[in-house]
OpenMM code with the backbone's topology and positions (N, CA, C; nanometers):
from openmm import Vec3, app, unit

residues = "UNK UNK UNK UNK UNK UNK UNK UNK UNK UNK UNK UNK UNK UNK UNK UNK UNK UNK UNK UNK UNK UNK UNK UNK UNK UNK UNK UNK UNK UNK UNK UNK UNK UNK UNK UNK UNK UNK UNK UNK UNK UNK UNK UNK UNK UNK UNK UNK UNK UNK UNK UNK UNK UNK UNK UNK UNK UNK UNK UNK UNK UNK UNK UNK UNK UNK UNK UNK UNK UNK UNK UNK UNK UNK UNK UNK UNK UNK UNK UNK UNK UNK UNK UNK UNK UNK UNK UNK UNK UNK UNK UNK UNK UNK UNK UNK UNK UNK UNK UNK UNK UNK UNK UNK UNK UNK UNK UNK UNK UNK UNK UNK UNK UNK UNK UNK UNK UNK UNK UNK UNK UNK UNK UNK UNK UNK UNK UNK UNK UNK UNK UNK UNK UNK UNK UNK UNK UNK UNK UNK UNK UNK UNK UNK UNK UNK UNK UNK UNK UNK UNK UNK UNK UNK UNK UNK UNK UNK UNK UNK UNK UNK UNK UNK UNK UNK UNK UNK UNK UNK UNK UNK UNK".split()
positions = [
    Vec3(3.1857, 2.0102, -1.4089),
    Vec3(3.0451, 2.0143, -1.3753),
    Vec3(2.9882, 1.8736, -1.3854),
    Vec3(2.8897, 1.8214, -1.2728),
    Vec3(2.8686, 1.7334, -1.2987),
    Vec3(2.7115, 1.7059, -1.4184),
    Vec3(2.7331, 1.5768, -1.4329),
    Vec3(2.6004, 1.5367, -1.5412),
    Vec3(2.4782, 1.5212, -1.4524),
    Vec3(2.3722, 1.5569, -1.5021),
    Vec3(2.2494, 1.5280, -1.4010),
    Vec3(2.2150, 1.4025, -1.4025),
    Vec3(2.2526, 1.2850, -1.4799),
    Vec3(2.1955, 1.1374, -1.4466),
    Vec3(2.3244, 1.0749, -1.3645),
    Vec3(2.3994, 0.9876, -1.3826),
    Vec3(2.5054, 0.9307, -1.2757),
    Vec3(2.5908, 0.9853, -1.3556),
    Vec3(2.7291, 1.0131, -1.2553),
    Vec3(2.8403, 1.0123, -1.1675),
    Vec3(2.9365, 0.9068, -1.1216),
    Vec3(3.0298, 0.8651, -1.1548),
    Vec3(3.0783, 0.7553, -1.0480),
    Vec3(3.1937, 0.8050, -1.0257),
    Vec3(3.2339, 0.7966, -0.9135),
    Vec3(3.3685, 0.8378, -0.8292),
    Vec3(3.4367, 0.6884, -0.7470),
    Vec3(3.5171, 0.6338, -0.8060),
    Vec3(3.5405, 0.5253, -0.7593),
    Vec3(3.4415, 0.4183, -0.6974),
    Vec3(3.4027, 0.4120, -0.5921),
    Vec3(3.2915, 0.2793, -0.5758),
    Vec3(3.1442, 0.3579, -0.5780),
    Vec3(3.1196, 0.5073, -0.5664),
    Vec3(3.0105, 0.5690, -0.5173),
    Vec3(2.9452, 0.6221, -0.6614),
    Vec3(2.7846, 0.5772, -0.6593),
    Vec3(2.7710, 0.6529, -0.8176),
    Vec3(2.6913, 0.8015, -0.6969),
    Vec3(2.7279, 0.8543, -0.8181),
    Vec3(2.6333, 1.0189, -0.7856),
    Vec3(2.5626, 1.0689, -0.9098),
    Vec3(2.4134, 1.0908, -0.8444),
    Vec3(2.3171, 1.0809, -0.9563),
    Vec3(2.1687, 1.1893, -0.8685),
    Vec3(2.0933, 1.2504, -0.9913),
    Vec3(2.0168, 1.3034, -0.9684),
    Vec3(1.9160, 1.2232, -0.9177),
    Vec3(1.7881, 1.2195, -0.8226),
    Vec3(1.7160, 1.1241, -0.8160),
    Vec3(1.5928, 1.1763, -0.8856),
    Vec3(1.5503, 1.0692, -0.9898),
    Vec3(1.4424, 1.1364, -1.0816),
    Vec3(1.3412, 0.9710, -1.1231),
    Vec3(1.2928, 0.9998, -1.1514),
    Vec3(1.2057, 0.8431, -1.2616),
    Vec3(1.2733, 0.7207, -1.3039),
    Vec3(1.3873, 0.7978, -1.3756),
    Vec3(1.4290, 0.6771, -1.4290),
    Vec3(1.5415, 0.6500, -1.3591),
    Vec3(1.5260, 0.6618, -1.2066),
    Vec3(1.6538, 0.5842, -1.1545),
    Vec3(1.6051, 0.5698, -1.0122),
    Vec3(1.4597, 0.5224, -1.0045),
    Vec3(1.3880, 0.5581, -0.8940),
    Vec3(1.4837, 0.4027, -0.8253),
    Vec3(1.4854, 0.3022, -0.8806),
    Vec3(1.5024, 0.1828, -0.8279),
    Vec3(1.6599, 0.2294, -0.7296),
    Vec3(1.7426, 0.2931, -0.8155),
    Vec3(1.8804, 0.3626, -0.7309),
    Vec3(1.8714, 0.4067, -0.5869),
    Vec3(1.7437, 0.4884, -0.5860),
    Vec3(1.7150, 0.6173, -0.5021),
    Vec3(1.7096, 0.5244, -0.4092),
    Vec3(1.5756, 0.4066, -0.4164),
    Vec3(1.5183, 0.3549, -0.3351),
    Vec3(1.6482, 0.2598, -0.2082),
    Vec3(1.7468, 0.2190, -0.3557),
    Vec3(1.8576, 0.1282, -0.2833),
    Vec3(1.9899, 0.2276, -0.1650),
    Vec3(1.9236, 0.3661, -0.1925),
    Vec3(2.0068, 0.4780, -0.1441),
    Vec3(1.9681, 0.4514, 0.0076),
    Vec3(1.8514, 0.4965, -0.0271),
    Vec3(1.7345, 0.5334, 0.1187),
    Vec3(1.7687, 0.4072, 0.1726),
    Vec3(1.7884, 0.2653, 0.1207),
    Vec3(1.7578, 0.1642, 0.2038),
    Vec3(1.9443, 0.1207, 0.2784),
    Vec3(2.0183, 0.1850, 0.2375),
    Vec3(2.1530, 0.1463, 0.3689),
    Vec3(2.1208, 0.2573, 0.4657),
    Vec3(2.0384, 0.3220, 0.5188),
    Vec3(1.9450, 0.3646, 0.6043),
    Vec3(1.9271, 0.2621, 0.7226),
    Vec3(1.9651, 0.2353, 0.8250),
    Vec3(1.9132, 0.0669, 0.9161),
    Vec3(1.8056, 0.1626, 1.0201),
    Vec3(1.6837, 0.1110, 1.0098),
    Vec3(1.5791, 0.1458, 1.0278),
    Vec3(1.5031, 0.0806, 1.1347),
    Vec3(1.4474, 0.0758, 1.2697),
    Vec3(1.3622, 0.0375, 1.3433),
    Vec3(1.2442, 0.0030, 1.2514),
    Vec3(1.1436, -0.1020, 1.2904),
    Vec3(1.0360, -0.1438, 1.2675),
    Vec3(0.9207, -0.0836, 1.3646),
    Vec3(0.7838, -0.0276, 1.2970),
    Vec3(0.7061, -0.0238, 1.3227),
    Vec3(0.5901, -0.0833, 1.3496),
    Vec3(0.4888, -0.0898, 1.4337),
    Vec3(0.3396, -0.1471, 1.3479),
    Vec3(0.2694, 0.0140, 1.4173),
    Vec3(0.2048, 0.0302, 1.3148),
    Vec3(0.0495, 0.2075, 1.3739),
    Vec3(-0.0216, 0.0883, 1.4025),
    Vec3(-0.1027, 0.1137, 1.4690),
    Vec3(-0.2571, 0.0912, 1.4440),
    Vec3(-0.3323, 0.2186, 1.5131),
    Vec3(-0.4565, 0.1579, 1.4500),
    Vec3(-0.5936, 0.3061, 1.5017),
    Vec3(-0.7115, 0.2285, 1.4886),
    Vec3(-0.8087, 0.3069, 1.5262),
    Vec3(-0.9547, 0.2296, 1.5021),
    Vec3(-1.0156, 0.3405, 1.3648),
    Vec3(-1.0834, 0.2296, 1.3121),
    Vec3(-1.1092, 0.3505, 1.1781),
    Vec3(-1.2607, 0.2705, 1.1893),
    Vec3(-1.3482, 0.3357, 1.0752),
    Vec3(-1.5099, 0.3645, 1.0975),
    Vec3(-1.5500, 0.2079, 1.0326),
    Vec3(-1.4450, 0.1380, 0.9547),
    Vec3(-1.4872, -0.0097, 0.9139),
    Vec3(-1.4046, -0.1298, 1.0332),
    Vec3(-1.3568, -0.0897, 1.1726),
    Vec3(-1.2727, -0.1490, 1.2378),
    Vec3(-1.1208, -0.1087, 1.2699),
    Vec3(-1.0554, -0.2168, 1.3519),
    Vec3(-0.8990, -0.1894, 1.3606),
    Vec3(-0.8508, -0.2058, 1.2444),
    Vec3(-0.7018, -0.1116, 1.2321),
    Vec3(-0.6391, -0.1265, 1.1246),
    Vec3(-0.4859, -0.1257, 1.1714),
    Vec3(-0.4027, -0.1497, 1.0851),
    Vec3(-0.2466, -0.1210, 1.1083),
    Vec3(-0.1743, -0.1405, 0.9977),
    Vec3(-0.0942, -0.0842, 1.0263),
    Vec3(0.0253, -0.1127, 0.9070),
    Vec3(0.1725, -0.1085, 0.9666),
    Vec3(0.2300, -0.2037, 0.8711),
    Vec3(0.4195, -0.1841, 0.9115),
    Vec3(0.4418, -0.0733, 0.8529),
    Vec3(0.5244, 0.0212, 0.9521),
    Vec3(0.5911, 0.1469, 0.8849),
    Vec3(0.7270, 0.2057, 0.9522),
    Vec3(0.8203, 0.1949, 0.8797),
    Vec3(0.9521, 0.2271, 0.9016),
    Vec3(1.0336, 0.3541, 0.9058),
    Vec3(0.9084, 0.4770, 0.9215),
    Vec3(0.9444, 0.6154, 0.9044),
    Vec3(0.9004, 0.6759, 1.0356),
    Vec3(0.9367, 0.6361, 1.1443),
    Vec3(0.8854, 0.6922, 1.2510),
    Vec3(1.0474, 0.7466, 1.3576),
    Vec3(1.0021, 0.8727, 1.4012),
    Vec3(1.1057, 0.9391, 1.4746),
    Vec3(1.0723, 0.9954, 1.5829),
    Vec3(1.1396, 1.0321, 1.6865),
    Vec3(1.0823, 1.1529, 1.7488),
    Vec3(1.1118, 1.2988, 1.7166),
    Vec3(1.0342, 1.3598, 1.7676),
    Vec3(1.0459, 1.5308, 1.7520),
    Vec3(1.0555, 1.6373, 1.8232),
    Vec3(0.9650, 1.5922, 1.9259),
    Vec3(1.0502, 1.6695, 2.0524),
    Vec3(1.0050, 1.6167, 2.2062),
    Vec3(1.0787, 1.6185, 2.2888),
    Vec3(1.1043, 1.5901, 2.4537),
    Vec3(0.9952, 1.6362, 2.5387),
    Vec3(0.9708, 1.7958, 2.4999),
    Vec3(0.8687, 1.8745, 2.5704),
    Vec3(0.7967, 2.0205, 2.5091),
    Vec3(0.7476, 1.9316, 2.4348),
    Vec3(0.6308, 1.8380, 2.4574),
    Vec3(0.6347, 1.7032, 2.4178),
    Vec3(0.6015, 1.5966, 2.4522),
    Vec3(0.6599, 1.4589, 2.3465),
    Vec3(0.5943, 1.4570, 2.2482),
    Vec3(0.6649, 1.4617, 2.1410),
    Vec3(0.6124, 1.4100, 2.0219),
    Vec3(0.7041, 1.3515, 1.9188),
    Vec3(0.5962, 1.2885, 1.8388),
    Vec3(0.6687, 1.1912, 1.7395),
    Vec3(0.6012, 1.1770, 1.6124),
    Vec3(0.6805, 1.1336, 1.5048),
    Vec3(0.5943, 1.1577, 1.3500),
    Vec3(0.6136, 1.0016, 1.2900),
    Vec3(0.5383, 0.9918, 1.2354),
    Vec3(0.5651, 0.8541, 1.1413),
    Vec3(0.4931, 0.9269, 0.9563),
    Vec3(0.5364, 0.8778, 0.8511),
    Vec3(0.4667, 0.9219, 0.7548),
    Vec3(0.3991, 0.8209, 0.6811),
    Vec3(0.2983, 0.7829, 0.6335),
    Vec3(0.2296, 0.6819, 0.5243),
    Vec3(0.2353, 0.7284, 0.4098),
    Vec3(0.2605, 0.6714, 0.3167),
    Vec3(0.2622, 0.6989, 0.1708),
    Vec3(0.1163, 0.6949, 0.1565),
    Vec3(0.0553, 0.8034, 0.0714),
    Vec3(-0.0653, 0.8282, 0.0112),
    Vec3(-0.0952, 0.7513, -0.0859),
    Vec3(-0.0799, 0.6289, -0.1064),
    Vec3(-0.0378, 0.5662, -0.2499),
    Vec3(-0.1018, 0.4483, -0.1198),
    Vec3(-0.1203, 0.4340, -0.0086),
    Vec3(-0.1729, 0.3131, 0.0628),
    Vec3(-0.3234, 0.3706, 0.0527),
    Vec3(-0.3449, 0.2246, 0.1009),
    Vec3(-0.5418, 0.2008, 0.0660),
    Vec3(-0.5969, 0.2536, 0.1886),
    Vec3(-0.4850, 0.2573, 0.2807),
    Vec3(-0.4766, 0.2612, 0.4231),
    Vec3(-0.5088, 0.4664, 0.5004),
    Vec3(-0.4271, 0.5190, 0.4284),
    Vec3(-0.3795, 0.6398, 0.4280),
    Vec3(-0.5011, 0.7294, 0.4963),
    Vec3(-0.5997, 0.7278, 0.4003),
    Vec3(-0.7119, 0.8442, 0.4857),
    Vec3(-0.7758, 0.8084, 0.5972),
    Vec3(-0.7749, 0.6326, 0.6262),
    Vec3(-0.8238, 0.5907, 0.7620),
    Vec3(-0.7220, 0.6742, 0.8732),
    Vec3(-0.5948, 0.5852, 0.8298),
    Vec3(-0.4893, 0.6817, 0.9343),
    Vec3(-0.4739, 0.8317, 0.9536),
    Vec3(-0.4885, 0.9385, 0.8602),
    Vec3(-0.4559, 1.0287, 0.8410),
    Vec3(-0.5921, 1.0826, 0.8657),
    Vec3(-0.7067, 1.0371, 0.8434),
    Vec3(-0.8200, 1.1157, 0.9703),
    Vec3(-0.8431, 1.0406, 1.1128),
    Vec3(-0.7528, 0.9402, 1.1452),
    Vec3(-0.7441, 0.8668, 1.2884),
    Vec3(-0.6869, 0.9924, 1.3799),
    Vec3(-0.7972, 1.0233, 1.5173),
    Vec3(-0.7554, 1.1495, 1.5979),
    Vec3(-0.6744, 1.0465, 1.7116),
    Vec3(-0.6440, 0.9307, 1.7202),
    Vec3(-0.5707, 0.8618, 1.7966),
    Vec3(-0.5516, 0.7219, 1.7279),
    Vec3(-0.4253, 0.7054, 1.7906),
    Vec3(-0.3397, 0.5931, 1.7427),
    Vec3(-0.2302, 0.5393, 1.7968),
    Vec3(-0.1636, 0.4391, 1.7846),
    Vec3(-0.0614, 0.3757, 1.8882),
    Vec3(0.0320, 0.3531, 1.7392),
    Vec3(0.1945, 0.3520, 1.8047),
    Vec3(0.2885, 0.3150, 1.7098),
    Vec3(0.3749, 0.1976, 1.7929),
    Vec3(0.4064, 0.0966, 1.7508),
    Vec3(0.4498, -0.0173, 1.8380),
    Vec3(0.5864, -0.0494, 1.7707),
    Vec3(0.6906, -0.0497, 1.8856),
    Vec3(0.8405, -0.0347, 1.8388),
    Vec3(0.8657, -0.1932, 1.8168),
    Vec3(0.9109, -0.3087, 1.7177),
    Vec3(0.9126, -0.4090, 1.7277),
    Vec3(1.0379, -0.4450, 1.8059),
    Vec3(1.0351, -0.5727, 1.8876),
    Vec3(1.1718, -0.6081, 1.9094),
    Vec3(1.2402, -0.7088, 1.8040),
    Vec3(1.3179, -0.7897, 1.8240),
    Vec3(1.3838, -0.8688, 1.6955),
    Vec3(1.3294, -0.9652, 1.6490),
    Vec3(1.2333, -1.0377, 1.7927),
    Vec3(1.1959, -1.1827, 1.7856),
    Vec3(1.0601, -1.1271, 1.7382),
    Vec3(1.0078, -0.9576, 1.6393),
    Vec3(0.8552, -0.9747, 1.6458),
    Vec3(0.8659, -0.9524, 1.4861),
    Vec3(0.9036, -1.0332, 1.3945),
    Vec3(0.9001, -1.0011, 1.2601),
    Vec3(0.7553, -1.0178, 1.2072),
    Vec3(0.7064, -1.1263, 1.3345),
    Vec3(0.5640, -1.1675, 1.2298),
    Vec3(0.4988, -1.0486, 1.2671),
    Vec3(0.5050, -0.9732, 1.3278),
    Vec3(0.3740, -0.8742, 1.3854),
    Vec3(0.4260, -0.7933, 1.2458),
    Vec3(0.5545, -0.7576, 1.1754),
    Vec3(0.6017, -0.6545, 1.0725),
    Vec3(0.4785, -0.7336, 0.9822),
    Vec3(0.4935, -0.8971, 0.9266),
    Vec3(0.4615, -0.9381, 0.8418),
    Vec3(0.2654, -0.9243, 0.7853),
    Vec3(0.1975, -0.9298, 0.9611),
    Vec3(0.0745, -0.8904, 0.9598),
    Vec3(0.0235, -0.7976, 0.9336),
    Vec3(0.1146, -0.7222, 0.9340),
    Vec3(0.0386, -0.5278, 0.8771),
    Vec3(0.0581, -0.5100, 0.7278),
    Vec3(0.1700, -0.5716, 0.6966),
    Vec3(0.2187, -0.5836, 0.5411),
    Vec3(0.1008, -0.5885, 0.4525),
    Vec3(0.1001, -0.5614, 0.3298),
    Vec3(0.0010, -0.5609, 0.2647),
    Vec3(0.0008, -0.6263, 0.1842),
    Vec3(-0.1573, -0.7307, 0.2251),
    Vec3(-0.1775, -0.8990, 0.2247),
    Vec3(-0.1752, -0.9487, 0.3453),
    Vec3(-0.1351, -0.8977, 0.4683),
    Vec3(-0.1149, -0.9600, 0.5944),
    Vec3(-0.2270, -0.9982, 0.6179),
    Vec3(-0.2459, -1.1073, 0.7988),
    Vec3(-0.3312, -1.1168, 0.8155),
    Vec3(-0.3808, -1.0238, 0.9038),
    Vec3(-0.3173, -0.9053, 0.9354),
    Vec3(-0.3420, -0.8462, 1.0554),
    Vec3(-0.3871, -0.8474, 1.1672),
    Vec3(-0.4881, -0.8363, 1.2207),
    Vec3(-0.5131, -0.8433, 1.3671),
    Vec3(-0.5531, -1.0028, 1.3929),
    Vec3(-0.5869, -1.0656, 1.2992),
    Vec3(-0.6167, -1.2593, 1.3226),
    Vec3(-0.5255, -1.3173, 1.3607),
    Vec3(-0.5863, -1.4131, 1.5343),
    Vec3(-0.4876, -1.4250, 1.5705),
    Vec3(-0.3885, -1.3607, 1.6491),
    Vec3(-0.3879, -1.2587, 1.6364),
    Vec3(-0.3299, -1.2038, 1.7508),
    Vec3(-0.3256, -1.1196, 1.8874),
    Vec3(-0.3211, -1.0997, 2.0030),
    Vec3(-0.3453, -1.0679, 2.1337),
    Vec3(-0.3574, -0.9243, 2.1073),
    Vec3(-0.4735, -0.8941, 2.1521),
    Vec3(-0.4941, -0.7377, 2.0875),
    Vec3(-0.5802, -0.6988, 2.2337),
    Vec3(-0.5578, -0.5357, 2.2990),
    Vec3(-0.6319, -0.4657, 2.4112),
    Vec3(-0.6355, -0.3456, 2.3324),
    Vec3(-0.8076, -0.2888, 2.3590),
    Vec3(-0.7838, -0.1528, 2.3344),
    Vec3(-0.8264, -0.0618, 2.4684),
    Vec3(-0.7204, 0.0194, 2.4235),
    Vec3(-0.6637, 0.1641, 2.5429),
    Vec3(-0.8373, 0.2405, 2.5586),
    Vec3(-0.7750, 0.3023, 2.6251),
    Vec3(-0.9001, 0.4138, 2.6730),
    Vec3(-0.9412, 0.5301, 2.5602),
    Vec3(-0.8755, 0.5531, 2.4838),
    Vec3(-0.8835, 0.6217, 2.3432),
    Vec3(-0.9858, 0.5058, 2.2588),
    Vec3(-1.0007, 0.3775, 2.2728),
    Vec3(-1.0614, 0.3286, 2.1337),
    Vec3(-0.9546, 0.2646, 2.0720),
    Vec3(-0.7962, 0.2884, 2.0852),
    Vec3(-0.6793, 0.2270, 1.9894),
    Vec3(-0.6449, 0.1014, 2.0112),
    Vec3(-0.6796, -0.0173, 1.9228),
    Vec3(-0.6379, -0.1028, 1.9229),
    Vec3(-0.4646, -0.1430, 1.9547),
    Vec3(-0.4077, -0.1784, 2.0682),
    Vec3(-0.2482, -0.2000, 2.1115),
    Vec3(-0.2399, -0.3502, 2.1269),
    Vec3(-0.1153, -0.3585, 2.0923),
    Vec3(-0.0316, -0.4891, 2.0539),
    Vec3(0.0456, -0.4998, 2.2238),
    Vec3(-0.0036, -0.6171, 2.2543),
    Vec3(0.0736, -0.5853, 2.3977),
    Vec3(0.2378, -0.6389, 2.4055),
    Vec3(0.2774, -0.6366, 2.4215),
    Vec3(0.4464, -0.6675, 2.4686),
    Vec3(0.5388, -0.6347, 2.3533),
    Vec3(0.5198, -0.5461, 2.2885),
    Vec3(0.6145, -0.4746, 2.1746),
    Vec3(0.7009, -0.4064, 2.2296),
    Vec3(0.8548, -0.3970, 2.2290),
    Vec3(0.9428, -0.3410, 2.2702),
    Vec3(0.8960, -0.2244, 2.3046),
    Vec3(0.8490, -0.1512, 2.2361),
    Vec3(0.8007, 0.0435, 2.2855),
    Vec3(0.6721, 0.0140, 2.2272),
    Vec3(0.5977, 0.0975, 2.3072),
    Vec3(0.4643, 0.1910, 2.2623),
    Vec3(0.4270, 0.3014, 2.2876),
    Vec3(0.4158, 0.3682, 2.1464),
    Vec3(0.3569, 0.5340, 2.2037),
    Vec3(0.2634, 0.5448, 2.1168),
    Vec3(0.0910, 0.5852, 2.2624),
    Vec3(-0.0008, 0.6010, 2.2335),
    Vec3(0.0012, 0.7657, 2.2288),
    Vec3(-0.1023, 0.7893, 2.0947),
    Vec3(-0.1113, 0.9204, 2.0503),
    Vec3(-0.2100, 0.9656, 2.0681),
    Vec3(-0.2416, 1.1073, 2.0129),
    Vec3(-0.3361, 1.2049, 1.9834),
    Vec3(-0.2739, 1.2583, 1.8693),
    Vec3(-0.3380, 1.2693, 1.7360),
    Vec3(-0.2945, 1.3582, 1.6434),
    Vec3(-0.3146, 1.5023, 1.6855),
    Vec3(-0.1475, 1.5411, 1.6362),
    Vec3(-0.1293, 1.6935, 1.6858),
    Vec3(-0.1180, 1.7685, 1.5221),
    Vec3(-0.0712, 1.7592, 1.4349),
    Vec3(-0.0800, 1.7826, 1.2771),
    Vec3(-0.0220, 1.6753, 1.1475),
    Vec3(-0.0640, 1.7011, 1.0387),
    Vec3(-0.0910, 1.7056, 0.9121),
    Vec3(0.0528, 1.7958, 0.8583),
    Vec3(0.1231, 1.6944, 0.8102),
    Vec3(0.2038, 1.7947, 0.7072),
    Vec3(0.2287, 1.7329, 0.5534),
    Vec3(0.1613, 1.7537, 0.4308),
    Vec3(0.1956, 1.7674, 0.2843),
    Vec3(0.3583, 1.7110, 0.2574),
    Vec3(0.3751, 1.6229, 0.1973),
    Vec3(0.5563, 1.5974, 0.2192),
    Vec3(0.5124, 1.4790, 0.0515),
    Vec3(0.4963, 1.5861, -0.0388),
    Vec3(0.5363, 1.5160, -0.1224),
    Vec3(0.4374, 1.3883, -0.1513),
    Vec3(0.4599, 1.2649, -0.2235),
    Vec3(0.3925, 1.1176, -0.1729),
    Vec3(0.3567, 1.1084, -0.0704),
    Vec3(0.3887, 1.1013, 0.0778),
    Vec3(0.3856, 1.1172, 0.1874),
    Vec3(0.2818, 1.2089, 0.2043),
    Vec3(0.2401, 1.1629, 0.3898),
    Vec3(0.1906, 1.2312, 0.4735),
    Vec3(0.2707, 1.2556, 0.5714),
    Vec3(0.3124, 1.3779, 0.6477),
    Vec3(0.3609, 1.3243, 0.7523),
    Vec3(0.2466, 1.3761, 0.9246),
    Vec3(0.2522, 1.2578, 0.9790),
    Vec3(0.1907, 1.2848, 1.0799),
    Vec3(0.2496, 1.2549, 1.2246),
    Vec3(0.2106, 1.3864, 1.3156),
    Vec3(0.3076, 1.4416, 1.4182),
    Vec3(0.2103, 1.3746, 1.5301),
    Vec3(0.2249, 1.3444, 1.6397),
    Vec3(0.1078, 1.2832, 1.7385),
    Vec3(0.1942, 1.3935, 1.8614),
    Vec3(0.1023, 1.3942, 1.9650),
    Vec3(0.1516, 1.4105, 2.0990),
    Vec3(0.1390, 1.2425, 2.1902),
    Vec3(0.2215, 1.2360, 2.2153),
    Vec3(0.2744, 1.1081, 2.2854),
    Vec3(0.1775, 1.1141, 2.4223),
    Vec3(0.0391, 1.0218, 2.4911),
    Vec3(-0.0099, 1.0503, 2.5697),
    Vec3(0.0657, 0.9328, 2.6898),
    Vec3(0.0988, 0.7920, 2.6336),
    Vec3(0.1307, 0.6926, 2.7231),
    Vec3(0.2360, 0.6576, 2.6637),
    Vec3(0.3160, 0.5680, 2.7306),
    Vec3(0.4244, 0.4919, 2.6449),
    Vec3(0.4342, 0.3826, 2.7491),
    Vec3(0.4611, 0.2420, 2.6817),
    Vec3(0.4799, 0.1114, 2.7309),
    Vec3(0.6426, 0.0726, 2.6564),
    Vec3(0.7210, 0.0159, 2.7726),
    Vec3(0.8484, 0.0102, 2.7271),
    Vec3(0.9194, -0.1429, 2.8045),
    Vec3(0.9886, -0.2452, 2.7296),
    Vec3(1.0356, -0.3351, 2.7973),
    Vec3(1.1606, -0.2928, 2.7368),
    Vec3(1.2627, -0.4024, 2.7941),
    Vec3(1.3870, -0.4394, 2.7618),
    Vec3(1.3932, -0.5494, 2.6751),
    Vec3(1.4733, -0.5129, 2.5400),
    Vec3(1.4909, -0.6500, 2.4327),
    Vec3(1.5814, -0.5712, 2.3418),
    Vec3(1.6052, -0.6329, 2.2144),
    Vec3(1.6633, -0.6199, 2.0999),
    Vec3(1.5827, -0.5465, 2.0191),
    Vec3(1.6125, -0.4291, 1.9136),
    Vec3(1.5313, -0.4193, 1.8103),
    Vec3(1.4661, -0.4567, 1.6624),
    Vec3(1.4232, -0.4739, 1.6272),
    Vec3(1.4159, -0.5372, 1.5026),
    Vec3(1.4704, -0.4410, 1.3852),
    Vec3(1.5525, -0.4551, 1.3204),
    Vec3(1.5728, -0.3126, 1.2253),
    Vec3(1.5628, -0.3989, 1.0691),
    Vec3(1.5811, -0.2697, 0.9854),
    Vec3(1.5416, -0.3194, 0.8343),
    Vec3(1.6178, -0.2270, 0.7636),
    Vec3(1.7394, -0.3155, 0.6816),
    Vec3(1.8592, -0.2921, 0.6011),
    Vec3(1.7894, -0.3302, 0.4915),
    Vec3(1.8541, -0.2652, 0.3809),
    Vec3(1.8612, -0.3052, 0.2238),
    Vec3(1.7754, -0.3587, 0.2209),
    Vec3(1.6182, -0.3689, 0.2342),
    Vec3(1.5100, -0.4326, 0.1756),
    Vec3(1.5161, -0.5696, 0.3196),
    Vec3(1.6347, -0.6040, 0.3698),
    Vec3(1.6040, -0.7259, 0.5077),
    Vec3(1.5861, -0.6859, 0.6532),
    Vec3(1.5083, -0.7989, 0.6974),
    Vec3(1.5078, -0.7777, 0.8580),
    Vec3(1.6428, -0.8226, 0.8943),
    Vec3(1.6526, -0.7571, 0.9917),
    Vec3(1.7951, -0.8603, 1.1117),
    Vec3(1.8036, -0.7565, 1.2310),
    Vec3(1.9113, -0.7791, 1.2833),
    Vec3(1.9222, -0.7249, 1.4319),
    Vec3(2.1019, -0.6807, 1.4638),
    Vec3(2.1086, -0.5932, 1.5473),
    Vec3(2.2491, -0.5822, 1.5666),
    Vec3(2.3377, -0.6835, 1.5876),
    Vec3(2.4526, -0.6956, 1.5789),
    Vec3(2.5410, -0.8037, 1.5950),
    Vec3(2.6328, -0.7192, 1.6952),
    Vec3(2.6425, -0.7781, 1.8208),
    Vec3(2.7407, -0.7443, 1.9207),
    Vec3(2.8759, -0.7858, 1.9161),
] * unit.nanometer
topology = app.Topology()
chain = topology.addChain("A")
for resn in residues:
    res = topology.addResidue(resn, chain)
    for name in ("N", "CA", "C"):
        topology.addAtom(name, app.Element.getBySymbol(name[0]), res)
């Protein structure tokens, strides 16, 4: 039977994920290689955005797609009562746009900004864009998760930006 704190089986530990091994969990989740995000929305004090690395799709037909914010951001109830919003797929060469949403960024200063026919502030030439409509709200723990219906999408050809173990980088061919 195993012990509920770690485990090790030759190179792999196996461990319950709890408090005191949150830093483990986190290094779990992160050999995960992850696309880069930026949301933005218009909220009632201005544009806003954030880098967020939890975004997927969900289904074809109808299109939709979820990204989640941790409730633990300052950010969270702007987004999470935003009835529209854009999610912008980075390509490799767009780390600074990751770095502007970051928290401390400079966000929108400085940078080439159009807003859509919704009101949503969009980042123009980001590898993908899918402009939304919030479709639901789902409870997930820390998390929010929020589902959009996909109304537009803007798409070039490039590299993606992805995010390993806590770093940026890009595929190696």
């Amino acid at each position: 039977m195993m012990a509920a704190d770690v485990t090790r089986h030759s190179t792999e530990a196996v461990f319950t994920p709890e408090a005191e091994n949150h830093r483990a969990y986190r290094n779990a989740l992160g050999s995960f290689t992850t696309g880069v995000t930026v949301v933005t929305a218009m909220s009632a004090d201005g544009p806003i955005g954030m880098t967020v690395n939890s975004f997927a799709s969900v289904s074809l037909d109808p299109p939709l797609v979820l990204w989640s914010p941790a409730k633990s951001s300052s950010r969270h109830a702007a987004f999470s009562g935003a009835h529209h919003y854009a999610i912008h797929v980075l390509g490799a060469d767009q780390d600074h746009l990751s770095s502007a949403f970051t928290r401390g960024g400079a966000g929108f200063d400085g940078l080439e900004v159009e807003i859509n026919p919704e009101g949503v502030p969009v980042l123009p030439g980001t590898l993908a864009r899918f402009e939304c409509v919030q479709q639901a709200l789902h409870d997930a723990g820390d998390h929010t998760i929020i589902i959009g219906k996909v109304l537009r999408v803007a798409h070039r050809q490039g590299e993606p930006l992805c995010f390993s173990g806590g770093r940026f980088g890009r595929f190696a061919v």
